[in-house]
KOLZA-803928 format. One line per 2 residues: number of its first residue (from 0); for each residue z negated, x negated, y of N, C-alpha, C, O, CB. Coordinates in nm, 3 decimals. Each point is the difference from the previous one (the first is absolute). Glycine has a CB too. Layout:
NUM) Z:X:Y:Z:X:Y:Z:X:Y:Z:X:Y:Z:X:Y  ...
% end
This chain:
0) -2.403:0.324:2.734:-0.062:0.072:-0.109:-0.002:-0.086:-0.125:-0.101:-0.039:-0.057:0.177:0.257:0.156  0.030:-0.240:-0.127:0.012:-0.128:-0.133:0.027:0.075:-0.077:0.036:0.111:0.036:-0.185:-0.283:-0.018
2) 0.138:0.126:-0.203:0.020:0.003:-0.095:-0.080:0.094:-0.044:-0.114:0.008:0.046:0.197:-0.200:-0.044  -0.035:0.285:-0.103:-0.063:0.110:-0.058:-0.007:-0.050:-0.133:0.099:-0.067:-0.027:-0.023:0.252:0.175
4) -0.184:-0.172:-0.266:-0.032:-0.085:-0.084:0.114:0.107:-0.117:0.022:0.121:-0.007:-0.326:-0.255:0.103  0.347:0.033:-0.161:0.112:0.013:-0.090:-0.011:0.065:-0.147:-0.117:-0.003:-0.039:0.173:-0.193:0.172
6) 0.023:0.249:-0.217:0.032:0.082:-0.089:-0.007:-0.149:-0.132:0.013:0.015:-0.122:0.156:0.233:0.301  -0.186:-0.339:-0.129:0.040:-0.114:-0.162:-0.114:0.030:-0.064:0.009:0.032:-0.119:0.117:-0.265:0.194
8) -0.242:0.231:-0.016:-0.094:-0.049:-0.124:-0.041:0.160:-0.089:-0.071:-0.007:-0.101:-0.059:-0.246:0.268  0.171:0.358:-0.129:-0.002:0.134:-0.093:0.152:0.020:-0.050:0.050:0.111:-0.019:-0.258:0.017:0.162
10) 0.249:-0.205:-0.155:0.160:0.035:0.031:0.063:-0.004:-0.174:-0.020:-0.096:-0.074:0.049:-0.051:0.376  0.063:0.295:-0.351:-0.011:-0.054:-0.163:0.158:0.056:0.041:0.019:0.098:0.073:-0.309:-0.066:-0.275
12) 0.413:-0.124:0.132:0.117:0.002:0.040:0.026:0.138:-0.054:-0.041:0.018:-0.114:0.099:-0.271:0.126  0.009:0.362:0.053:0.065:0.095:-0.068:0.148:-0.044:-0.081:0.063:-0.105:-0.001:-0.193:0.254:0.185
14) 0.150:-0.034:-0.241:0.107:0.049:-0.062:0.067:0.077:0.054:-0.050:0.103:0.046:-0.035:-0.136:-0.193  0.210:0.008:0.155:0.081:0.118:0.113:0.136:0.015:-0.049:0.069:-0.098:-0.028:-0.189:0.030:0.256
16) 0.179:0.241:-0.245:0.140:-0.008:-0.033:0.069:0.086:0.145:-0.041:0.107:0.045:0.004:-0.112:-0.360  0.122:-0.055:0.354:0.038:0.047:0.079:0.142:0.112:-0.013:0.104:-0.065:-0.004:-0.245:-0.149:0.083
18) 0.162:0.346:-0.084:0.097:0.085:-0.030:0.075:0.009:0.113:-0.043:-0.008:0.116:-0.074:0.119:-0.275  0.263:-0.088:0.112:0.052:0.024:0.088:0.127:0.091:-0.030:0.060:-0.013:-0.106:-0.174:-0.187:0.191
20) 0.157:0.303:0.020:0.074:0.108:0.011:0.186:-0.069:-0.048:0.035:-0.113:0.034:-0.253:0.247:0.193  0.281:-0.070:-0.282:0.091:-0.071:-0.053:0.094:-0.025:0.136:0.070:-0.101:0.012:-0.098:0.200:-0.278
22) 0.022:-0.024:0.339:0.058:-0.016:0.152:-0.039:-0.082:0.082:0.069:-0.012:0.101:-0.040:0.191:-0.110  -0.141:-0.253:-0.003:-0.069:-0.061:0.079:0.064:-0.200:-0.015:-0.009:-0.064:-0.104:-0.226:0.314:0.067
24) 0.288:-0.299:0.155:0.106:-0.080:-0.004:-0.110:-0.137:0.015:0.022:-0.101:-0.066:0.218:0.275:0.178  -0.362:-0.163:-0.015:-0.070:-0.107:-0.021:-0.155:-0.033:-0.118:-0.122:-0.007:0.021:0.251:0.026:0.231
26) -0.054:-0.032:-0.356:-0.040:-0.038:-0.109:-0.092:-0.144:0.000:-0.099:-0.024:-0.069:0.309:0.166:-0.007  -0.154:-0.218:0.161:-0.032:-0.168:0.024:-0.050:-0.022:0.105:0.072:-0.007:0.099:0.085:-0.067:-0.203
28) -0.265:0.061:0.110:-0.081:-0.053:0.118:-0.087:-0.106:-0.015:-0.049:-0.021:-0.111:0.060:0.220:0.178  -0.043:-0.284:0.048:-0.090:-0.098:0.072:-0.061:0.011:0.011:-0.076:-0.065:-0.072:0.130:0.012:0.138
30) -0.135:0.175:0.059:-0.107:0.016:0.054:-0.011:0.170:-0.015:0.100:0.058:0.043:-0.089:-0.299:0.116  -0.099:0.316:-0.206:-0.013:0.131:0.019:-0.144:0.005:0.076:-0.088:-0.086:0.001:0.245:0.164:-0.217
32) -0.154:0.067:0.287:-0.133:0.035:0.055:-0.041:0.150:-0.040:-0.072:0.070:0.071:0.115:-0.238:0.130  0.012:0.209:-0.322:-0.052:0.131:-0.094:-0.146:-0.022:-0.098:-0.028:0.069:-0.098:0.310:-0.010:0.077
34) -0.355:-0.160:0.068:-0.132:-0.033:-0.038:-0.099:-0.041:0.107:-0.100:-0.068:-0.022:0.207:0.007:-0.177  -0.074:0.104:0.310:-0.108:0.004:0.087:-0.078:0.009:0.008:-0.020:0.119:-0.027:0.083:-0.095:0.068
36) -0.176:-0.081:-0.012:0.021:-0.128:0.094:0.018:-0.139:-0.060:-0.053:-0.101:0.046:-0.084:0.224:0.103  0.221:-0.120:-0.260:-0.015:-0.128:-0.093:0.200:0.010:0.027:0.079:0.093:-0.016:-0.381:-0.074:-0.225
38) 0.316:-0.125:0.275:0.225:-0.083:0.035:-0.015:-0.004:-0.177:-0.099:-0.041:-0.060:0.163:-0.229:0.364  0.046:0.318:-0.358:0.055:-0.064:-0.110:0.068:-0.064:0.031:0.070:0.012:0.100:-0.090:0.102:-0.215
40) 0.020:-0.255:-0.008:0.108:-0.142:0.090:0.022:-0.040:-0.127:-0.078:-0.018:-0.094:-0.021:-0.093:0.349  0.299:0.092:-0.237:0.032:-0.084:-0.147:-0.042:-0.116:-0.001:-0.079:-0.028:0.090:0.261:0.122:-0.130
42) -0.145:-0.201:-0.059:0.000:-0.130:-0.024:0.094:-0.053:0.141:-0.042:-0.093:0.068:0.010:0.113:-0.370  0.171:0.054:0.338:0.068:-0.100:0.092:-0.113:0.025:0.074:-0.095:-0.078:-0.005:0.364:0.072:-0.001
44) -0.270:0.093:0.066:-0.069:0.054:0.178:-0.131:-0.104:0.012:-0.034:-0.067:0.097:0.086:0.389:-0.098  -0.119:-0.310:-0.139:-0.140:-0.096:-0.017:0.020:-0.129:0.043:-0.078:-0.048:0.082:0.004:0.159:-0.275
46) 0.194:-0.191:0.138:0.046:-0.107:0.030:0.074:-0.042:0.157:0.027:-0.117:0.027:-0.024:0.150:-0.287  0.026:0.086:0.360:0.047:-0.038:0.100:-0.137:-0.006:0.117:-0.008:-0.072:0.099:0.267:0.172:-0.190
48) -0.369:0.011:0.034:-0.072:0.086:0.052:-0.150:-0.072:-0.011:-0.091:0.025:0.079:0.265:0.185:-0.139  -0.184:-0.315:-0.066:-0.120:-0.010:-0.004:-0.100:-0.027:0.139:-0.090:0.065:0.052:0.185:-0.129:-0.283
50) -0.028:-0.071:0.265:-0.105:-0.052:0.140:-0.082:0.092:0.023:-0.119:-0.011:-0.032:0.269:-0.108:0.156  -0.085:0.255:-0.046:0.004:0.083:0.125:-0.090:0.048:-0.092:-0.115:-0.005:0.045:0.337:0.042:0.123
52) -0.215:0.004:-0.273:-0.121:0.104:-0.058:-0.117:-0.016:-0.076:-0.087:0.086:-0.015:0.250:0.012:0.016  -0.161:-0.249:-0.062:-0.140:-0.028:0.005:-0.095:0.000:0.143:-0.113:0.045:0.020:0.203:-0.176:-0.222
54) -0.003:0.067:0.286:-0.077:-0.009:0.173:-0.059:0.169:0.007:-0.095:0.024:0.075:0.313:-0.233:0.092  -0.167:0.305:-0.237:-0.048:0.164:0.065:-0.018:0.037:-0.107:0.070:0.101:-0.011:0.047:-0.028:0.205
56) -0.181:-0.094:-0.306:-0.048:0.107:-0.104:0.023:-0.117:-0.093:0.003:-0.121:0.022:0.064:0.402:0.044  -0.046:-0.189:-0.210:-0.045:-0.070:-0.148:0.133:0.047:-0.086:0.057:0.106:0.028:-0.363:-0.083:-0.021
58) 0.350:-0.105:-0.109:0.085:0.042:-0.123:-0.069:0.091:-0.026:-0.089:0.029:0.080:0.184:-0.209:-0.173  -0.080:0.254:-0.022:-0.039:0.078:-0.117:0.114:0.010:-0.125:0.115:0.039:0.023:-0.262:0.096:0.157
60) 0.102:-0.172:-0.309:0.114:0.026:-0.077:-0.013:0.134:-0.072:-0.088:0.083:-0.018:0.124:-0.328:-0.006  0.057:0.232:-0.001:0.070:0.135:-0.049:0.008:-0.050:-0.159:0.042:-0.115:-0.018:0.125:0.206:0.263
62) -0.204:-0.013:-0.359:0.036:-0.014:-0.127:0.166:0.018:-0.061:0.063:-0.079:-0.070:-0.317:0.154:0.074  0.306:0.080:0.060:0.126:-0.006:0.007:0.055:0.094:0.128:-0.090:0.034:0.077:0.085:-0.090:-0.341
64) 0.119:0.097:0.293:0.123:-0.076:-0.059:-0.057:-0.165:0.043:-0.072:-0.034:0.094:0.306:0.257:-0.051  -0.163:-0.313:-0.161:0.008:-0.107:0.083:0.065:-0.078:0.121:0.081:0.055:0.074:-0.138:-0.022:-0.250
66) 0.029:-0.124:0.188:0.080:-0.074:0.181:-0.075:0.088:0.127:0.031:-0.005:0.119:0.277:-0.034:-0.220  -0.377:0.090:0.061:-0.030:0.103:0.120:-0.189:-0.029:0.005:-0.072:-0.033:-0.094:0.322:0.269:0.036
68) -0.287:-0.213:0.195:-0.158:-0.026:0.008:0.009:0.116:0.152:0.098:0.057:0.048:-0.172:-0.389:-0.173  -0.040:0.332:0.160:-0.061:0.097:0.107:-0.074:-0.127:0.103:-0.057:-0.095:-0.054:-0.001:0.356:-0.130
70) 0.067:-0.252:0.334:-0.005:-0.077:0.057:-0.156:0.118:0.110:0.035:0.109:0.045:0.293:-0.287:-0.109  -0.417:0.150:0.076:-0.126:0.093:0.053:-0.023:-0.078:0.125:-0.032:-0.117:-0.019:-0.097:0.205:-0.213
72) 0.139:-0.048:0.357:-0.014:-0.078:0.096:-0.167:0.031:0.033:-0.037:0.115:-0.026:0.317:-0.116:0.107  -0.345:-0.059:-0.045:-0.132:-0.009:0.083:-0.011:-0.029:0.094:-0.100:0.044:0.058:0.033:-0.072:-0.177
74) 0.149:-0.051:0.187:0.011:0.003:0.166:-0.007:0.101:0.061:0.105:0.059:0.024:0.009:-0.201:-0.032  -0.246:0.199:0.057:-0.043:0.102:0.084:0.005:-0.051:0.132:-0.053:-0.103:0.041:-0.082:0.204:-0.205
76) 0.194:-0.031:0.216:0.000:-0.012:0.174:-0.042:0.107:0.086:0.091:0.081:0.019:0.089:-0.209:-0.051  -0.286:0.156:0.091:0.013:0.080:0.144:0.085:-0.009:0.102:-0.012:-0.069:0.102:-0.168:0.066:-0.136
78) 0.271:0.078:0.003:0.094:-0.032:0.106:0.057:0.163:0.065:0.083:0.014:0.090:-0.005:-0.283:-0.229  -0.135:0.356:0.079:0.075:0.123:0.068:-0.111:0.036:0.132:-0.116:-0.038:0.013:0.250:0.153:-0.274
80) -0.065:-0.041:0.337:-0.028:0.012:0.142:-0.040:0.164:-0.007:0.072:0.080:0.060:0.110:-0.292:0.056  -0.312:0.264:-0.198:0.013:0.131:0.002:-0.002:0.103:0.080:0.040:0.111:-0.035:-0.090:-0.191:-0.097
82) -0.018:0.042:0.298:0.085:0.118:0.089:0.120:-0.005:0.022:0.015:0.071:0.100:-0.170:-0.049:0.001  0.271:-0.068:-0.138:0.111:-0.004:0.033:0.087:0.052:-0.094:0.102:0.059:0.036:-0.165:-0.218:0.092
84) 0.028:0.140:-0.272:0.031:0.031:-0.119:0.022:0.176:0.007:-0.052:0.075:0.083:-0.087:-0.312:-0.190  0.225:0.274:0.004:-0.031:0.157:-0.069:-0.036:-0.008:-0.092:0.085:0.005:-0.089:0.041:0.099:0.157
86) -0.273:-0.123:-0.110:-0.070:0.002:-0.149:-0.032:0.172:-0.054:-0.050:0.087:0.073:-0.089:-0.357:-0.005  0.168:0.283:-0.164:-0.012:0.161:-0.052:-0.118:-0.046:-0.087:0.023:-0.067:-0.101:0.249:0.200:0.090
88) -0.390:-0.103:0.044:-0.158:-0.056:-0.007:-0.027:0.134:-0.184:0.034:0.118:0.000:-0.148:-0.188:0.411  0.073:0.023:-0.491:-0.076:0.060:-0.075:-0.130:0.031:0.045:-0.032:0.119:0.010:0.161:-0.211:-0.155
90) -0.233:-0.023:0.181:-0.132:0.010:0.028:-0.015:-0.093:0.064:-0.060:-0.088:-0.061:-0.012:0.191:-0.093  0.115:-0.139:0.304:-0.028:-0.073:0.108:-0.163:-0.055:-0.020:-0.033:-0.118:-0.010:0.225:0.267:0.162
92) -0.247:-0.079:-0.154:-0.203:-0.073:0.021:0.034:-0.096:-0.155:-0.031:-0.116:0.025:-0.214:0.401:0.098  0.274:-0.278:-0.206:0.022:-0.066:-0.115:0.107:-0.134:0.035:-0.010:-0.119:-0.029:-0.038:0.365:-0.114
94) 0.157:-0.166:0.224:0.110:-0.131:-0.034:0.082:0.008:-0.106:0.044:-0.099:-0.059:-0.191:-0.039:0.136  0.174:0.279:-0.110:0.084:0.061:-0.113:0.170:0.012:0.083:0.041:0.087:0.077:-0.292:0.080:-0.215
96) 0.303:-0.260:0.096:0.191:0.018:0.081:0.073:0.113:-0.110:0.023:-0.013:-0.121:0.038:-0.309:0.218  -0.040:0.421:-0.017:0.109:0.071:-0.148:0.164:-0.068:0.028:0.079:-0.014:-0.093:-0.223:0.319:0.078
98) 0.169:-0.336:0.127:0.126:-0.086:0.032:0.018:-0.006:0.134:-0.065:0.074:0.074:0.175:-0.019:-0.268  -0.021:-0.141:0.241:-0.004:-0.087:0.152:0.188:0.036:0.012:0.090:-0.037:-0.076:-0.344:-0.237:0.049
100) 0.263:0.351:0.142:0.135:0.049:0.031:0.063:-0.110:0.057:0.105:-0.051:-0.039:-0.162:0.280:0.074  -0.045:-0.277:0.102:0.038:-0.081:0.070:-0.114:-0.123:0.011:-0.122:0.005:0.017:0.274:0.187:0.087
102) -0.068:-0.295:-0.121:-0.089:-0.109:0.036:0.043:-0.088:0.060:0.116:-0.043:0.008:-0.213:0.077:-0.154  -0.064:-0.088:0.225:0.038:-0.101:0.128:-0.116:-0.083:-0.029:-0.121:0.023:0.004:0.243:0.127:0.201
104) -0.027:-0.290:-0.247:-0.094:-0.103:-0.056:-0.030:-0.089:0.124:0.055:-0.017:0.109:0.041:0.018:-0.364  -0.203:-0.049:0.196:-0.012:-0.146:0.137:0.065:-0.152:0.009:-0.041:-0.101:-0.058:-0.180:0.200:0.056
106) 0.304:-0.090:0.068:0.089:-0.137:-0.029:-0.078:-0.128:-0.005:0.045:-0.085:-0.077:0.144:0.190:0.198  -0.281:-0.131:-0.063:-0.101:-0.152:-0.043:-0.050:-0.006:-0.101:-0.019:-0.106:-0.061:-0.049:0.076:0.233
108) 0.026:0.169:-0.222:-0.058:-0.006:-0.153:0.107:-0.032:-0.103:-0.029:-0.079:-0.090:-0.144:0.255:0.147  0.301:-0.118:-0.051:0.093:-0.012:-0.101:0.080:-0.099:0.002:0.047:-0.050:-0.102:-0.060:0.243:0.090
110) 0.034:-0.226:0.115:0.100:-0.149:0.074:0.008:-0.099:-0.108:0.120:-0.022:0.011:-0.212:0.023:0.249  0.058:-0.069:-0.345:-0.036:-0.085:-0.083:0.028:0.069:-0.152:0.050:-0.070:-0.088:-0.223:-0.039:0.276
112) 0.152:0.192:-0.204:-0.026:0.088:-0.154:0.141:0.035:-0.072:0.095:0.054:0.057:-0.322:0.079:0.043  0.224:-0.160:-0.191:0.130:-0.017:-0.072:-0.044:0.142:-0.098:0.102:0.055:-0.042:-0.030:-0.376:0.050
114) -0.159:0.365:-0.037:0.007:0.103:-0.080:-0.157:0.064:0.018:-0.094:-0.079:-0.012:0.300:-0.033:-0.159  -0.232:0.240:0.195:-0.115:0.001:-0.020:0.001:0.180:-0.003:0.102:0.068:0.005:-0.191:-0.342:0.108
116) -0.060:0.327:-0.123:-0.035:0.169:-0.036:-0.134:-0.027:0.113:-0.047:-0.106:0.042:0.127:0.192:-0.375  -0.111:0.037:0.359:-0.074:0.072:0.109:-0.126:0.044:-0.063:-0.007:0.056:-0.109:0.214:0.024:0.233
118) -0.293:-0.104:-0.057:-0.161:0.089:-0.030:0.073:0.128:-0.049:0.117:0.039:0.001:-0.319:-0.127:0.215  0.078:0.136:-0.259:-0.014:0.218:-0.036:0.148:0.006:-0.043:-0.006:0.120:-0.029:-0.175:0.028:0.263
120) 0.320:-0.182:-0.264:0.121:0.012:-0.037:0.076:-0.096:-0.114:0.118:0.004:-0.037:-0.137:0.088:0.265  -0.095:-0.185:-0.274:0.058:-0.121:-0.005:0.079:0.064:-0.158:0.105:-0.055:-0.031:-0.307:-0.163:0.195
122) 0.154:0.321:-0.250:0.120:0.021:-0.097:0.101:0.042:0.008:0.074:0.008:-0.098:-0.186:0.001:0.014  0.165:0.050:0.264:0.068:0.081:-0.014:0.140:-0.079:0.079:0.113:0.034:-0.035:-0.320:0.178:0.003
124) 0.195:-0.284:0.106:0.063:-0.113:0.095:0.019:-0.156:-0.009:-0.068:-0.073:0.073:-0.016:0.236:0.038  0.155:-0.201:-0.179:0.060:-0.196:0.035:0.094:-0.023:0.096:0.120:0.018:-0.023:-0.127:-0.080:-0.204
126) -0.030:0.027:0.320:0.066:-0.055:0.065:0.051:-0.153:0.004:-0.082:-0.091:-0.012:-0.017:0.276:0.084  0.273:-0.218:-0.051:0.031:-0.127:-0.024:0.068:-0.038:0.128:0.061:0.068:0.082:-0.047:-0.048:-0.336
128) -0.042:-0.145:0.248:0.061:-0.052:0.151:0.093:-0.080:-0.012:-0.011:-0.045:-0.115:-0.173:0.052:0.220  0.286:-0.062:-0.047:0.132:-0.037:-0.010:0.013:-0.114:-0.080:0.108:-0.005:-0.059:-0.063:0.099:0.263
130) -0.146:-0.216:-0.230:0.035:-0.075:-0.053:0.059:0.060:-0.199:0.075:-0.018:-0.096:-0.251:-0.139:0.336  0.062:0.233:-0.179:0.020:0.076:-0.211:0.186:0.049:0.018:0.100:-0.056:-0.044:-0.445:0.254:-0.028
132) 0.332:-0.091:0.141:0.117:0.077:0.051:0.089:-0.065:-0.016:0.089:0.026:-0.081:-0.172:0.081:0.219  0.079:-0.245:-0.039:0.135:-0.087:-0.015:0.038:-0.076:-0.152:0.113:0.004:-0.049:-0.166:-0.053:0.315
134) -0.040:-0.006:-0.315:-0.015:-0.080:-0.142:0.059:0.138:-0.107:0.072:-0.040:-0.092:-0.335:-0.160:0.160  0.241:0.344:-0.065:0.029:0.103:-0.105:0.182:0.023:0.020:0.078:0.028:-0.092:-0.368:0.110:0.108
136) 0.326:-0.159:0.127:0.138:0.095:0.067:0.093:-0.156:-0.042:0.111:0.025:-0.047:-0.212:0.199:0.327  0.071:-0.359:-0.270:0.057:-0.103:0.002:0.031:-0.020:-0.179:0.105:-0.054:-0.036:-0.229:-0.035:0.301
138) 0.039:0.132:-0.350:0.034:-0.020:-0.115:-0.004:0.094:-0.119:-0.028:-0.018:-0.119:-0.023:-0.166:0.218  0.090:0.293:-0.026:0.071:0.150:-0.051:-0.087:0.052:-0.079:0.056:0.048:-0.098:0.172:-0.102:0.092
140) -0.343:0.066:0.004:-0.126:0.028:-0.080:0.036:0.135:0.067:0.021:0.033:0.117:-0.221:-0.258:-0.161  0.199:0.316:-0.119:0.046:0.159:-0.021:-0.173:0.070:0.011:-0.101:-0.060:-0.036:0.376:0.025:-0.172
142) -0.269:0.150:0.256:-0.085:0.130:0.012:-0.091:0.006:0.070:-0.104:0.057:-0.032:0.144:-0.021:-0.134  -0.014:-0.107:0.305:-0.116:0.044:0.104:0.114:-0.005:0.132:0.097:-0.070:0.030:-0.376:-0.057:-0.150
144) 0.221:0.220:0.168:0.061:0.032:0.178:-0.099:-0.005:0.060:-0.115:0.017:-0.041:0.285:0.133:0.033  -0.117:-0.185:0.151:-0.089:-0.038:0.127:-0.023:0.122:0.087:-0.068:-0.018:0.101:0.162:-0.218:-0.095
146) -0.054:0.341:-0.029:0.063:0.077:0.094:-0.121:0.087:-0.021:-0.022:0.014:-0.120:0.302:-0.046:0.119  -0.393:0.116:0.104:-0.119:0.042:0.005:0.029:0.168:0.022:0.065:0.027:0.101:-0.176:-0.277:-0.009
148) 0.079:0.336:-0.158:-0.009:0.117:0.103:-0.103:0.062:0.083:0.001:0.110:0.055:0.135:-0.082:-0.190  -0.257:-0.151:0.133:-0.109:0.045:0.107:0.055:-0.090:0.112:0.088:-0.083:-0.022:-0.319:0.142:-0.133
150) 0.172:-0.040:0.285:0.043:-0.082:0.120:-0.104:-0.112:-0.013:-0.120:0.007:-0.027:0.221:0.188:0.193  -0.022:-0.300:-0.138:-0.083:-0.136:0.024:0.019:-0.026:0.120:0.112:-0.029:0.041:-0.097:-0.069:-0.240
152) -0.127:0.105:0.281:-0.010:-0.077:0.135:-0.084:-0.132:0.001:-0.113:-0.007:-0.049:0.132:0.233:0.155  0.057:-0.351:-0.036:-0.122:-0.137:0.025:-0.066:-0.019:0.138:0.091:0.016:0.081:0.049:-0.153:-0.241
154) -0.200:0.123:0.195:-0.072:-0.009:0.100:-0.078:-0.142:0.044:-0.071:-0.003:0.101:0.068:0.245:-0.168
% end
């Protein structure tokens, strides 16, 4: 499928304050995914992280807070296997996904892909593949988990 054409050239940095509950213990983060489909990424994470994410999408800066930018992947892949899948269809003749319970990707398509999003879903799903995984868990980069609660099947 390739590259989905990118967010830079309309792109005007926001302003962002981020609040937080006085109970709330992770204050400091790396990588967030509460701007979906756009990774928030500090300055470290940027610096461990860059390679991998120019290869699948684009920077974007951020005006504030500073140290922090939004990382927009465009690596579109066909890779889900939709009779096999549980897609909860908005408007199937359209290609409207309201969300994917279960998914069963195609392992030749993804085999290679270090990060990428799906046709008809692509704001709602990033998927990362181990090299990212390993580079985030190896150098303690705070506020993203791996751990899915839809089923991932490879095929």
């Amino acid at each position: 499928m390739g590259h989905a054409e990118g967010l830079l050239k309309q792109w005007n940095p926001p302003e962002m304050e981020y609040i937080w509950k006085k109970s709330n213990r992770h204050k400091h983060f790396d990588l967030s995914q509460f701007c979906n489909p756009l990774l928030t990424i500090s300055d470290k994470a940027l610096s461990i992280l860059e390679n991998i994410l120019i290869k699948n999408g684009e920077i974007l800066d951020i005006k504030s807070p500073k140290g922090f930018y939004f990382f927009h992947c465009t690596n579109i892949i066909d890779a889900l296997i939709e009779k096999e899948s549980d897609i909860v269809w908005l408007d199937k003749e359209r290609g409207w996904v309201g969300c994917i319970n279960k998914f069963v990707l195609d392992k030749n398509k993804i085999q290679e892909q270090t990060i990428f999003r799906l046709p008809n879903v692509n704001c709602r799903y990033t998927f990362y593949g181990e090299e990212f995984k390993n580079l985030v868990l190896k150098h303690h980069l705070q506020g993203i988990h791996f751990d899915r609660y839809e089923t991932i099947i490879i095929k």
